[in-house]
C-alpha positions as CSV (number, residue, x, y, z in Angstrom):
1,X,107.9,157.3,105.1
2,X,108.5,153.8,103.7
3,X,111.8,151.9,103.8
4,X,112.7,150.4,100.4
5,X,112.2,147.1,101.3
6,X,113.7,143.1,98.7
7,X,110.5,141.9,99.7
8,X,107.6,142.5,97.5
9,X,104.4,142.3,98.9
10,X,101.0,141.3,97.3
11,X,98.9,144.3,96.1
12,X,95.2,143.6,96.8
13,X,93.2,142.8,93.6
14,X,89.6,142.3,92.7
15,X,87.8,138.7,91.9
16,X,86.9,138.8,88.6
17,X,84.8,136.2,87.0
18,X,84.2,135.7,83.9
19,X,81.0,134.0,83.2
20,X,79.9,131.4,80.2
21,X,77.1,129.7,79.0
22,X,77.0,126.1,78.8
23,X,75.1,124.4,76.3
24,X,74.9,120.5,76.8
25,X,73.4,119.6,73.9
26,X,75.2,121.8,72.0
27,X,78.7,120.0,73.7
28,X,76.8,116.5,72.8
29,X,76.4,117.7,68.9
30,X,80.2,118.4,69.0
31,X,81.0,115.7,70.6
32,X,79.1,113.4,67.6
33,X,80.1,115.2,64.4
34,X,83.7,115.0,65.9
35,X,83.5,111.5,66.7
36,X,82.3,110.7,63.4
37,X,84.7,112.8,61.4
38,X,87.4,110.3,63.0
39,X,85.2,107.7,61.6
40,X,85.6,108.5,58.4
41,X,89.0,109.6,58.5
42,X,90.1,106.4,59.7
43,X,87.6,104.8,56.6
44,X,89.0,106.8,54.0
45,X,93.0,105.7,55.5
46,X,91.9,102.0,55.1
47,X,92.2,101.6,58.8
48,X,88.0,100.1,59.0
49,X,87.4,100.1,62.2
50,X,87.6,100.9,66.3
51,X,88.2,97.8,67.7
52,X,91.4,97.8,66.5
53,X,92.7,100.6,68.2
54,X,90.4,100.3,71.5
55,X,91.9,96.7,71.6
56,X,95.5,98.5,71.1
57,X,94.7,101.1,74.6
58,X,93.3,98.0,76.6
59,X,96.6,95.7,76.1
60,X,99.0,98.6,76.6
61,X,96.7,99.8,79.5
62,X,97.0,96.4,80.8
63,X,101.0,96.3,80.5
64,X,100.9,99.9,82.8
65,X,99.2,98.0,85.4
66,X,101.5,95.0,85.6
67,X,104.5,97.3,85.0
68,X,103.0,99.6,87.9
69,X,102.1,96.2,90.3
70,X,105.3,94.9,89.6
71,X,107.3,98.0,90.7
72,X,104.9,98.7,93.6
73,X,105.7,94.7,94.6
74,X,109.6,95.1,94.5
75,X,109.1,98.3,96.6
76,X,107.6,97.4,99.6
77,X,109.8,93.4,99.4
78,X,112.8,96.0,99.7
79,X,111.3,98.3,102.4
80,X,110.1,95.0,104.4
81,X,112.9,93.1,103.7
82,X,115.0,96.2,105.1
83,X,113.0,96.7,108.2
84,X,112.6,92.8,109.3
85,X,116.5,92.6,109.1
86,X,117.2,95.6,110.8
87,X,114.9,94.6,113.8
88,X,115.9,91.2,114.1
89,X,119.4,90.8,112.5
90,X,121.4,92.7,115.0
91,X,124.8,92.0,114.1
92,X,124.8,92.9,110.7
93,X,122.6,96.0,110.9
94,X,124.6,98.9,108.9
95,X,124.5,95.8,106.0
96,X,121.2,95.4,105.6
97,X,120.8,99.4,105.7
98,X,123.2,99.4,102.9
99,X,121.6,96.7,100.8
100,X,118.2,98.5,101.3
101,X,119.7,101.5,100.4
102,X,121.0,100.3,97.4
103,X,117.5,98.8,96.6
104,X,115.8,101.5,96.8
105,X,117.9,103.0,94.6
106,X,117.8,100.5,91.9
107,X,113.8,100.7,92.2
108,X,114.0,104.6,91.5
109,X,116.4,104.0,88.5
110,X,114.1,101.5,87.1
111,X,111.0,104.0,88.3
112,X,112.9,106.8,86.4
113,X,113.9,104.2,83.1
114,X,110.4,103.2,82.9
115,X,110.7,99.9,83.6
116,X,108.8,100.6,86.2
């Protein structure tokens, strides 16, 4: 006889797989007709060509790495800057916790903002 039991335990399935046929040059002539119905839906909007917008993903790409460098820079200056006073600044210890505290803090507020 069983005790009723909160805890629900797993029941034992089967491993079913489903399996699919993969064409790749059938992918590839997807791929293509796709690609060039953009084409000419960017044509027919006036927009002529890609090098506008590939130029558009490369800047902003850019910004996200300096934006990311930048963050990952004020990170470890606080974390150092925190440890290297705590070791060898004695007196004023609970101070420099604080003030690495607080930095930390302000570089998750920016990480959350996106400034970041």
């Amino acid at each position: 006889m069983r005790l009723p039991s909160f805890i629900k335990l797993p029941r034992h399935s089967r491993f079913e797989i489903e399996p699919r046929h993969y064409d790749p040059i059938k992918e590839e002539i997807e791929e293509r007709t796709e690609k060039i119905k953009r084409e000419l839906e960017l044509r027919k909007k006036g927009q002529g060509g890609r090098r506008i917008n590939i130029s558009k993903a490369y800047k902003k790409k850019e910004r996200e790495d300096l934006r990311s460098s930048l963050g990952m820079f004020f990170l470890v200056f606080v974390l150092g800057a925190t440890a290297f006073g705590y070791l060898y600044i004695q007196e004023h210890a609970e101070t420099i916790l604080w003030m690495g505290g607080f930095g930390l803090a302000l570089y998750l507020y920016f990480r959350i903002k996106g400034i970041f």
